[in-house]
VEXDREN-2710 file (C-alpha; in Angstrom, 1 decimal):
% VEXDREN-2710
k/r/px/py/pz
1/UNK/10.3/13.2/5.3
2/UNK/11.4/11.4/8.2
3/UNK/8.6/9.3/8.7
4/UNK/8.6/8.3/4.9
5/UNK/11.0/5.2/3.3
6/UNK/11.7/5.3/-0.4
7/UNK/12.2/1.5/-1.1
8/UNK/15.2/2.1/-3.8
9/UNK/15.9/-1.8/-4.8
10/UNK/17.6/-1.8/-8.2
11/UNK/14.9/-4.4/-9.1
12/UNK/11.7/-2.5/-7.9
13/UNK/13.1/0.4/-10.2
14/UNK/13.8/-1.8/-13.3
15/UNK/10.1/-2.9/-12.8
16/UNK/8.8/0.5/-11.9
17/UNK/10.5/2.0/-15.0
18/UNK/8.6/-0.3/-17.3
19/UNK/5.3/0.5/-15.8
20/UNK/5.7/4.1/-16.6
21/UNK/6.3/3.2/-20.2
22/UNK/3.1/4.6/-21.5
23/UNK/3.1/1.2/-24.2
24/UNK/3.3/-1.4/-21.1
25/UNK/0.5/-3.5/-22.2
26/UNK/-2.4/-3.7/-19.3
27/UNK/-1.6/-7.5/-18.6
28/UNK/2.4/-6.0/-18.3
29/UNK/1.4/-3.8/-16.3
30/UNK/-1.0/-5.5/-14.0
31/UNK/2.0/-8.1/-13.5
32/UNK/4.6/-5.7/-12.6
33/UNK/2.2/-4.4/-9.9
34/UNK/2.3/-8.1/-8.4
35/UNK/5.8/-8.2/-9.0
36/UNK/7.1/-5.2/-6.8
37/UNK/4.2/-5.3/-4.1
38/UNK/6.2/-8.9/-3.2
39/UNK/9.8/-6.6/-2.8
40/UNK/7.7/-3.6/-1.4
41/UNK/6.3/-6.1/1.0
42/UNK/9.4/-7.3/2.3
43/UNK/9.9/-3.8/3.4
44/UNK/7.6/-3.0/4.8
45/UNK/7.2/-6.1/7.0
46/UNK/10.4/-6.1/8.2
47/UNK/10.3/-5.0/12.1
48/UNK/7.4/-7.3/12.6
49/UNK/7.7/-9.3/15.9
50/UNK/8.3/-13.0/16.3
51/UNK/8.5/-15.5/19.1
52/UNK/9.6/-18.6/19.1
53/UNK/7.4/-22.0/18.6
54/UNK/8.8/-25.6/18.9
55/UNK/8.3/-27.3/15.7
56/UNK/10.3/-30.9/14.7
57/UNK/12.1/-31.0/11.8
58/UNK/12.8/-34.1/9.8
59/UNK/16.1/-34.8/12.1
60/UNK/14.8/-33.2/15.3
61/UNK/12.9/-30.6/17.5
62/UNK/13.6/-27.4/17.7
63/UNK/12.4/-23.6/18.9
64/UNK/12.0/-21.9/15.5
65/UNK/10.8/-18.2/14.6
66/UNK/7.4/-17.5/13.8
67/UNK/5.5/-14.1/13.4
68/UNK/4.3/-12.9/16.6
69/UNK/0.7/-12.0/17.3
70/UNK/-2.5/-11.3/15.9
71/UNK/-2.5/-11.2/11.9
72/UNK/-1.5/-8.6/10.0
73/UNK/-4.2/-6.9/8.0
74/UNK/-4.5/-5.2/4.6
75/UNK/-6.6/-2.5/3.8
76/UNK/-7.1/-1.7/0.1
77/UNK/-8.2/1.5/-1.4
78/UNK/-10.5/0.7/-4.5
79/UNK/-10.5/-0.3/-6.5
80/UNK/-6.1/0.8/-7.7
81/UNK/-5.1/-0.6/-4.2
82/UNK/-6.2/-4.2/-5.3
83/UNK/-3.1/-4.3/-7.5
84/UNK/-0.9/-4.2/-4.8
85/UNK/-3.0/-6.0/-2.3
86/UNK/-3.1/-9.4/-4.4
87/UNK/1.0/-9.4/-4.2
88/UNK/1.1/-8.8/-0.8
89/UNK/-1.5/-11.9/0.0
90/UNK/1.1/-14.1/-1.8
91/UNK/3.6/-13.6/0.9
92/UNK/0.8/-13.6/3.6
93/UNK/-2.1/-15.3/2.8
94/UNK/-3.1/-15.6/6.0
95/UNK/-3.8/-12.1/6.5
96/UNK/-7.1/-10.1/6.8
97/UNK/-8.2/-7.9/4.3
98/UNK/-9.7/-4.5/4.6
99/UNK/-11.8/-2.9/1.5
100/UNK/-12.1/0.8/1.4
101/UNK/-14.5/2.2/-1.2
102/UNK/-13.2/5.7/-2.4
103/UNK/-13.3/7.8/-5.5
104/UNK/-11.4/11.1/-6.2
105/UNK/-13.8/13.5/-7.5
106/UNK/-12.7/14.9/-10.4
107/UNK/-13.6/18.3/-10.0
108/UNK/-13.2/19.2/-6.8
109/UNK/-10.5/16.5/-5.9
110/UNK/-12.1/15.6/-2.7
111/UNK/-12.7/11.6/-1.7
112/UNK/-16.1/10.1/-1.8
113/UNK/-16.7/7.2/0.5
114/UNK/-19.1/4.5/-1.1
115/UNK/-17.9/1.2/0.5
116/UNK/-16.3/0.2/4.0
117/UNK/-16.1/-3.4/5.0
118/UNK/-13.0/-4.5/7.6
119/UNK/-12.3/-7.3/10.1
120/UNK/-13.0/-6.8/13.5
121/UNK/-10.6/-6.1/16.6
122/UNK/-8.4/-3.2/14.6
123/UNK/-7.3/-1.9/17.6
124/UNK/-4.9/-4.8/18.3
125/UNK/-3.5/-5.4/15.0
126/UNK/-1.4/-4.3/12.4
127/UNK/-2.9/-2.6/9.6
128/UNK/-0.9/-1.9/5.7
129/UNK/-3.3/1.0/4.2
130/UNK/-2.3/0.3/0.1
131/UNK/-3.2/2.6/-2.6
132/UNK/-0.4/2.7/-5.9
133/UNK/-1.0/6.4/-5.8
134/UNK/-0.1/9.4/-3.4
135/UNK/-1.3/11.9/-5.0
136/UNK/-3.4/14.7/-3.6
137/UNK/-3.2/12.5/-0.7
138/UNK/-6.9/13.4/0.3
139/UNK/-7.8/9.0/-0.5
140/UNK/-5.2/8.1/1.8
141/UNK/-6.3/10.7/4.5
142/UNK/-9.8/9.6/4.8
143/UNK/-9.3/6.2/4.7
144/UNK/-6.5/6.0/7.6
145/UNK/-9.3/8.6/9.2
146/UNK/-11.9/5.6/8.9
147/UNK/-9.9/2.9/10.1
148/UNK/-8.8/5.2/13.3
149/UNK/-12.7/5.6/13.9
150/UNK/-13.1/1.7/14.3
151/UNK/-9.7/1.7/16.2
152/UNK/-7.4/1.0/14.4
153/UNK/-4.1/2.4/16.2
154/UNK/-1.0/0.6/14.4
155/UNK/-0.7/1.8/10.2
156/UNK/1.2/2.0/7.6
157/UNK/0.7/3.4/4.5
158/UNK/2.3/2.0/1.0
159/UNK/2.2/3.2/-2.2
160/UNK/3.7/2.9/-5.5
161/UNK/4.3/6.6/-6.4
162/UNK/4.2/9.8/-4.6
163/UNK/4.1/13.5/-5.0
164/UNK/5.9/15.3/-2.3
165/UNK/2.5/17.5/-2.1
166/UNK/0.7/14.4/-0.8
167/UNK/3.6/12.9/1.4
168/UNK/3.3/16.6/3.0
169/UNK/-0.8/16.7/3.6
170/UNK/-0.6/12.6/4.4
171/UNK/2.5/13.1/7.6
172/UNK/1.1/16.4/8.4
173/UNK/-2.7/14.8/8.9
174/UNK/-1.0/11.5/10.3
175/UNK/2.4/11.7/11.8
176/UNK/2.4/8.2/13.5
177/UNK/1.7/6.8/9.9
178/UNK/4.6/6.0/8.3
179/UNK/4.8/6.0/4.5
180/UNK/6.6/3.1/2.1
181/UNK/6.7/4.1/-1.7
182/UNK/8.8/3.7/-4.7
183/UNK/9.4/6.6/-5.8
184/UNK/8.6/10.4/-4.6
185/UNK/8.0/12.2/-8.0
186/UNK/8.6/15.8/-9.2
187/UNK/5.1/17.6/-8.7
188/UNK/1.1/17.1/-9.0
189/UNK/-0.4/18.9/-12.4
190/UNK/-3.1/20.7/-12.4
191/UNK/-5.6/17.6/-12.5
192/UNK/-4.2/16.2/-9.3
193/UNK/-1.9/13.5/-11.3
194/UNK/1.6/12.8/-10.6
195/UNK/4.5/13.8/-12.9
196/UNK/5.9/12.0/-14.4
197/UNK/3.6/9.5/-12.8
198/UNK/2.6/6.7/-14.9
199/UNK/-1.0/8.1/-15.5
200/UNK/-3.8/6.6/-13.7
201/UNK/-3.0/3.0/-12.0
202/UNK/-6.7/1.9/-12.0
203/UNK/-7.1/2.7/-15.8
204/UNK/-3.9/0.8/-16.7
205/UNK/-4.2/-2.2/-14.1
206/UNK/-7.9/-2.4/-15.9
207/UNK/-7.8/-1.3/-19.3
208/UNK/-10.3/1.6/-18.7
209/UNK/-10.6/5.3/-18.9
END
């Protein structure tokens, strides 16, 4: 677990807590998503590099901090990761955004790729894999597998909830990925769902089944 950071903020568990609340309302839920991808962002984002740029204040000039570098991009696993992806834009809009088409099949577990579409030049940029979910872990492992294909050489992954069966399979498949979440739950059931969990993030950021 060394490579993994449980972001324990009193007010990302406040928020998490209500999300688990089976009678959260979709548009409650959806929200809260926003909400804690903002604090979860911080997090994550806070080594990143800066130089310093002369800018002029209202009273004078000055050399001022600024992010360093090509811009960050985020790569969202569909179509949960979008949840978390739409918070993080708020804090940097500026970034590029990855899209990663993948489906869990139900019966065997195993991902499905139907959709790939991400900027180019991943090999000199930062790239935040989200997805709320580390579950079975096999999502996050093929679509860090696809984004090291076009190059990409600098992840992260965050996620909202985990199982300790998928931070296992995700650091043992990728050990220079390191892994933001939540929370790191008790177990996986027998369907591949975290428990407690708060069921499936798509189904309750969408109102589907």
């Amino acid at each position: 677990m060394s490579n993994v950071t449980v972001v324990d903020h009193p007010l990302i568990q406040h928020k998490l807590t209500i999300m688990r609340n089976k009678e959260t309302s979709t548009a409650g839920f959806r929200r809260l998503l926003r909400e804690i991808a903002h604090l979860l962002c911080y997090e994550v984002t806070r080594d990143l590099e800066l130089e310093q740029a002369t800018i002029e204040t209202p009273i004078q000039e000055m050399q001022a901090p600024t992010l360093k570098g090509k811009k960050l991009v985020f790569a969202s696993i569909l179509r949960a990761g979008n949840g978390l992806l739409e918070g993080m834009l708020d804090l940097v809009p500026a970034a590029r955004v990855a899209h990663i088409g993948i489906y869990r099949d139900h019966e065997t577990l195993q991902p499905v790729e139907y959709y790939f579409k991400a900027p180019s030049s991943l090999d000199d940029r930062l790239i935040i894999v989200v997805d709320p979910m580390l579950a079975t872990a096999n999502s996050a492992i093929a679509a860090v597998d696809r984004l090291k294909r076009r190059g990409a050489n600098n992840l992260r992954f965050l996620c909202l909830l985990a199982a300790p069966e998928g931070v296992e399979k995700f650091t043992a498949a990728h050990p220079d990925v390191p892994v933001f979440t939540a929370a790191i739950d008790d177990h996986l059931n027998e369907k591949g769902y975290i428990v407690p969990g708060l069921g499936d993030a798509g189904d309750r950021m969408y109102g589907t089944k």
